[in-house]
C-alpha positions as CSV (number, residue, x, y, z in Angstrom):
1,X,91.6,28.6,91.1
2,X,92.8,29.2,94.9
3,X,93.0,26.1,97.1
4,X,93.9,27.1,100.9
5,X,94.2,24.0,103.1
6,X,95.0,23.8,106.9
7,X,97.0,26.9,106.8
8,X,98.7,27.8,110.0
9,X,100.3,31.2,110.2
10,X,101.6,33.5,112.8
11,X,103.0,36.7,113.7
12,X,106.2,35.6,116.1
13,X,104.8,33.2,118.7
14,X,100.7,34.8,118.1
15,X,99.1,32.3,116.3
16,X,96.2,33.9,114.1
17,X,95.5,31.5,111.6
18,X,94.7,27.8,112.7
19,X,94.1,25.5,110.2
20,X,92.3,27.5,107.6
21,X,90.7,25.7,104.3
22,X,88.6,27.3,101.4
23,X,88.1,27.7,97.9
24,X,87.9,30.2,95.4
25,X,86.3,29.0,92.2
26,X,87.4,30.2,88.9
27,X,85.5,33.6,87.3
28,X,83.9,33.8,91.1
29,X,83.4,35.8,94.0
30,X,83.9,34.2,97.4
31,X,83.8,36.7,100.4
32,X,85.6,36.2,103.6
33,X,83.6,38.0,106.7
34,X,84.4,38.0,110.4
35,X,85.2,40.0,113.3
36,X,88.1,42.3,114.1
37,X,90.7,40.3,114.7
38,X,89.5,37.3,113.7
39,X,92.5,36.9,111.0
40,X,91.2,37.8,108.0
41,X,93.9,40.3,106.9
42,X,96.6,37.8,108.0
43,X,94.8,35.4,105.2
44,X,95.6,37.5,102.6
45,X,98.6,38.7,103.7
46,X,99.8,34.5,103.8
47,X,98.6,34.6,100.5
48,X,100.6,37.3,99.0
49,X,103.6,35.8,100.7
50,X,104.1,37.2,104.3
51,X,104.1,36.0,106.5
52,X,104.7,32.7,105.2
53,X,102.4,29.3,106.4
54,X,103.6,27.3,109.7
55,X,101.7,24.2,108.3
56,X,99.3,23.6,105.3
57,X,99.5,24.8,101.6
58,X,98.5,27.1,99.1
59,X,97.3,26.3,95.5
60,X,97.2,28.5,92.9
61,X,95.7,27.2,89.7
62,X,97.4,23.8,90.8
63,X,100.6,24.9,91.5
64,X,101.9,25.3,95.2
65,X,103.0,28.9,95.6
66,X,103.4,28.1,99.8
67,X,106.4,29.1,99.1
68,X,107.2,31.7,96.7
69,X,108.4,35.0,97.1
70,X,105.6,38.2,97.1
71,X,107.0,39.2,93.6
72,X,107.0,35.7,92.3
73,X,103.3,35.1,93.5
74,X,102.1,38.5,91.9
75,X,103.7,37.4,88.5
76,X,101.3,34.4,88.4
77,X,98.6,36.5,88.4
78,X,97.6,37.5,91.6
79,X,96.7,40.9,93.2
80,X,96.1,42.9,96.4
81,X,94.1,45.8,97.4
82,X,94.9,45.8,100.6
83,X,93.1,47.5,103.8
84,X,93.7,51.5,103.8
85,X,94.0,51.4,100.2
86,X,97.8,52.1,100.4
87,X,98.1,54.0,97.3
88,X,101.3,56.2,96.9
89,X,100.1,59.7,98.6
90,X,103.4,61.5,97.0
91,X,103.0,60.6,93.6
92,X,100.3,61.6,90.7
93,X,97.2,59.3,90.2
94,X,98.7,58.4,86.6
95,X,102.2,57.6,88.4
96,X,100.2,55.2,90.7
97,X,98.9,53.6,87.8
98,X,102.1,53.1,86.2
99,X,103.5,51.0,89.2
100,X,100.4,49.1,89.0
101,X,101.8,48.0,85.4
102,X,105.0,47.2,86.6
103,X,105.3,43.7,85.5
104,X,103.2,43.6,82.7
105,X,105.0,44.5,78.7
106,X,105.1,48.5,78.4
107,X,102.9,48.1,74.8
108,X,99.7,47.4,77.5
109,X,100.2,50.2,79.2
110,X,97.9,52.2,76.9
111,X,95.3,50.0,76.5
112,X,95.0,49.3,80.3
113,X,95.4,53.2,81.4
114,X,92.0,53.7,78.9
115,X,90.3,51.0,80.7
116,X,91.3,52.0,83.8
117,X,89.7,55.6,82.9
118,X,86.7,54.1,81.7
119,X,85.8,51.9,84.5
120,X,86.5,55.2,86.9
121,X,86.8,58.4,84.9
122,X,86.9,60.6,88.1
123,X,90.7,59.3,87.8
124,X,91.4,60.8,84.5
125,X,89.8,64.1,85.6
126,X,92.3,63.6,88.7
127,X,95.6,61.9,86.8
128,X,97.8,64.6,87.9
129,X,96.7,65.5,90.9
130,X,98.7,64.0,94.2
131,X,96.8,60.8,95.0
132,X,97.2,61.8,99.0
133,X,95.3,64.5,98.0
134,X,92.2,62.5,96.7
135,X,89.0,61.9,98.5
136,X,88.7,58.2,100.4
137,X,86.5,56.9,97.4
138,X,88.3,58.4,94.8
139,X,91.7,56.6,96.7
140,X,90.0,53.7,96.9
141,X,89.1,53.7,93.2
142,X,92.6,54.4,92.5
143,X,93.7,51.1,95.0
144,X,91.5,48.8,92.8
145,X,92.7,50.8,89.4
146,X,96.5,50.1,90.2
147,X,95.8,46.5,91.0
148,X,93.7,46.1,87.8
149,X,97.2,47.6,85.7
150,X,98.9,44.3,86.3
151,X,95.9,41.9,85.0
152,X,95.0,39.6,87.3
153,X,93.1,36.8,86.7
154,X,92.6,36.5,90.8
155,X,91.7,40.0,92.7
156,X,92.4,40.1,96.4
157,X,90.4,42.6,98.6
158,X,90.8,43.4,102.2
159,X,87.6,46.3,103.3
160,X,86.6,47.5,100.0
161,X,84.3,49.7,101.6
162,X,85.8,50.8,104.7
163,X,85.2,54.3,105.4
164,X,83.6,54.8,102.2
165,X,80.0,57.0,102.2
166,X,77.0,54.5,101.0
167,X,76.8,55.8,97.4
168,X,80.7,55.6,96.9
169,X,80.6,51.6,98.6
170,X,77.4,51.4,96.3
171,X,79.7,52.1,93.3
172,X,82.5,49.6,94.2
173,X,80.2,46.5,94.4
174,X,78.6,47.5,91.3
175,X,82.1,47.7,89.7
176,X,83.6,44.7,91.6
177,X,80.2,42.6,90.5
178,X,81.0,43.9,86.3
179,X,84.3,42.7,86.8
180,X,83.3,39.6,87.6
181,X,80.7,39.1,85.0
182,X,84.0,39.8,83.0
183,X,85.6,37.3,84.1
184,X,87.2,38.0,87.1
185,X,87.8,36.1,90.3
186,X,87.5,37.4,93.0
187,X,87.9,37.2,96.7
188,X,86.8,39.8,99.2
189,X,87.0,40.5,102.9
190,X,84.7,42.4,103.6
191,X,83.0,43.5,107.2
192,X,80.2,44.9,105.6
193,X,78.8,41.9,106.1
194,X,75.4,42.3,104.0
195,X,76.8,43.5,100.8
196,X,79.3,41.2,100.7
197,X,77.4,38.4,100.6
198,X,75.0,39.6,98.1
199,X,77.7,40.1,95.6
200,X,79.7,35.9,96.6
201,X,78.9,33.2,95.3
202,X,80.4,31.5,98.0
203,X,81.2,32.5,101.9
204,X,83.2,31.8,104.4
205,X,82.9,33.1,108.3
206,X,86.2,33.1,110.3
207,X,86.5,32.9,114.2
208,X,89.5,33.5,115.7
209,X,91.6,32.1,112.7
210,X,89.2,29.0,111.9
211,X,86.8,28.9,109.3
212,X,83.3,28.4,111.5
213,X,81.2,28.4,108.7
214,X,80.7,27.9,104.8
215,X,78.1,28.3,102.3
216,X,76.7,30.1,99.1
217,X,76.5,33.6,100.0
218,X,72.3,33.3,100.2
219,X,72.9,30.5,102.5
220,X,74.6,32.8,105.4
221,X,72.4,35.5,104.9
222,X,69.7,33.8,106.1
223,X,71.8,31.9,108.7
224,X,70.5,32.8,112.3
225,X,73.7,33.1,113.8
226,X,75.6,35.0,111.1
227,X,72.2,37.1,111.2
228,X,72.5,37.3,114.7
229,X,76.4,38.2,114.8
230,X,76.9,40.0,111.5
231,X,73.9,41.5,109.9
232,X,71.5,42.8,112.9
233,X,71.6,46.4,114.4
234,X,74.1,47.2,110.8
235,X,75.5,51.0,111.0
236,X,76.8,53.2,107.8
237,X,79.7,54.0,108.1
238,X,81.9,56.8,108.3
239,X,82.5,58.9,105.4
240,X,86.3,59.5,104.5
């Protein structure tokens, strides 16, 4: 579904990204783990359109969207949960979800705004509330509720589980893993090493905007060095 080959991007004269390639299959999960500030945000960010690729190309189910524009690339189907959930603090939980649905024809909105409520009812308990006001899981299921309003047949997201308490990360996997057993593709970055891998099909670790290693998600869990670098001496984190 997603092709990404030598992709070179910067921000100004930084280079971050240096010739990255990978796949994402369709109605999979491939998860994208690395250090801080080894690029992985500025992937996705390429993807959705800034900044835009020095050098290389990206495929969306065939088509070369290197250059569209953000809007144009989220009409094809694409969307972003990005990193600090950035959900709309001044406005309701229901209004988030109704710019979620911007593109798509308003006789969905129903339909969508009952799944949505189904997959995380906690947001119809809170649908008039201020979603500043939520808790850091309950944002969080509002960030991946919003992106769900537009349909997306491929799901970008950058630190599901950052800052989230162990049950609440517990409960996003579990969701993120039904959604793909729905048909979903996904593709996740993810520094939460372990869980991510459990839940991809395929994985990719990136050093300092290259892609040092690939494989089936089993495959780098029991690779020494990702054991060595990612896995070993794992903290919880902090609760938002």
């Amino acid at each position: 579904m997603l092709e990404i080959e030598n992709v070179h991007a910067s921000y100004g004269p930084v280079d971050v990204l240096r010739g990255v390639s990978l796949r994402v299959e369709e109605s999979k999960i491939a998860t994208l783990i690395g250090a801080n500030g080894a690029g992985k945000t500025t992937l996705l960010m390429t993807l959705c359109g800034n900044p835009r690729p020095r050098e290389g190309r990206i495929l969306f189910e065939g088509r070369d969207i290197t250059a569209l524009e953000t809007d144009a690339i989220m009409r094809l189907g694409i969307a972003h949960v990005p990193e600090g959930r950035r959900i709309f603090p001044r406005l309701s939980v229901l209004e988030n979800l109704q710019m979620g649905a911007y593109f798509q024809p308003p006789k969905n909105f129903a339909a969508d705004l009952e799944k949505a409520y189904t997959l995380f009812p906690r947001l119809k308990e809170r649908q008039s509330q201020m979603a500043g006001t939520l808790s850091g899981g309950e944002q969080q299921m509002l960030a991946l509720s919003r992106a769900l309003m537009s349909r997306p047949r491929l799901l970008l997201l950058d630190e599901p589980s950052l800052g989230l308490a162990p049950l609440v990360v517990k409960q996003i996997f579990a969701t993120l893993a039904g959604l793909n057993c729905d048909g979903l593709t996904l593709f996740v970055v993810e520094q939460n090493a372990r869980a991510a891998l459990k839940l991809a099909h395929r994985g990719y670790v990136m050093v300092n905007g290259q892609i040092a290693l690939e494989g089936s998600g089993q495959q780098l869990l029991n690779e020494p060095s990702v054991r060595a670098a990612y896995l070993e001496g794992e903290v919880g984190r902090k609760v938002s």
